[in-house]
C-alpha positions as CSV (number, residue, x, y, z in Angstrom):
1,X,-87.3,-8.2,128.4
2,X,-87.5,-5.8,131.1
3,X,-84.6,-6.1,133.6
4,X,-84.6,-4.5,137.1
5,X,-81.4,-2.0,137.5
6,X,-80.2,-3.9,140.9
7,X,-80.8,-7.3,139.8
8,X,-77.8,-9.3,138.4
9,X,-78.2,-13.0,136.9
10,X,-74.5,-13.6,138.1
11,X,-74.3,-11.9,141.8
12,X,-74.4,-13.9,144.5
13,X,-77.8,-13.2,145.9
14,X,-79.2,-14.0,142.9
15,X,-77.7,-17.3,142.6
16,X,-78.9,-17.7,146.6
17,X,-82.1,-17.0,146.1
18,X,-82.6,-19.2,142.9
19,X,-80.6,-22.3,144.5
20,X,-83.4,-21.8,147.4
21,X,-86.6,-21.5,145.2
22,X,-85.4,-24.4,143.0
23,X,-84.6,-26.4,146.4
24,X,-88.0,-25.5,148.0
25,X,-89.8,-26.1,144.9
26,X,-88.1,-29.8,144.4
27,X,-88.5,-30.4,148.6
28,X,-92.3,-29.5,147.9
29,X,-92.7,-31.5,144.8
30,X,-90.9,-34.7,146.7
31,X,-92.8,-34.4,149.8
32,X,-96.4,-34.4,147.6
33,X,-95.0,-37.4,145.5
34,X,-94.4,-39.4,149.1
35,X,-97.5,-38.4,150.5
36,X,-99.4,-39.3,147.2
37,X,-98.0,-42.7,147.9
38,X,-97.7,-43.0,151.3
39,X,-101.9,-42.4,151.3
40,X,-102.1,-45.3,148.9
């Protein structure tokens, strides 16, 4: 497993960044779902 030298699993970015993608991923996944049934 190739790591990047300025990327730590535990900094604070990190955990940012990941808290946002999971959040915008879960947002886009919920907004689909209602339009899915919204449109029926």
């Amino acid at each position: 497993m190739i790591r990047e030298p300025h990327f730590d699993s535990y900094s604070i970015p990190a955990r940012v960044c990941f808290a946002i993608a999971v959040f915008g991923g879960a947002l886009l996944i919920a907004v689909a779902v209602m339009s899915v049934y919204f449109i029926k």
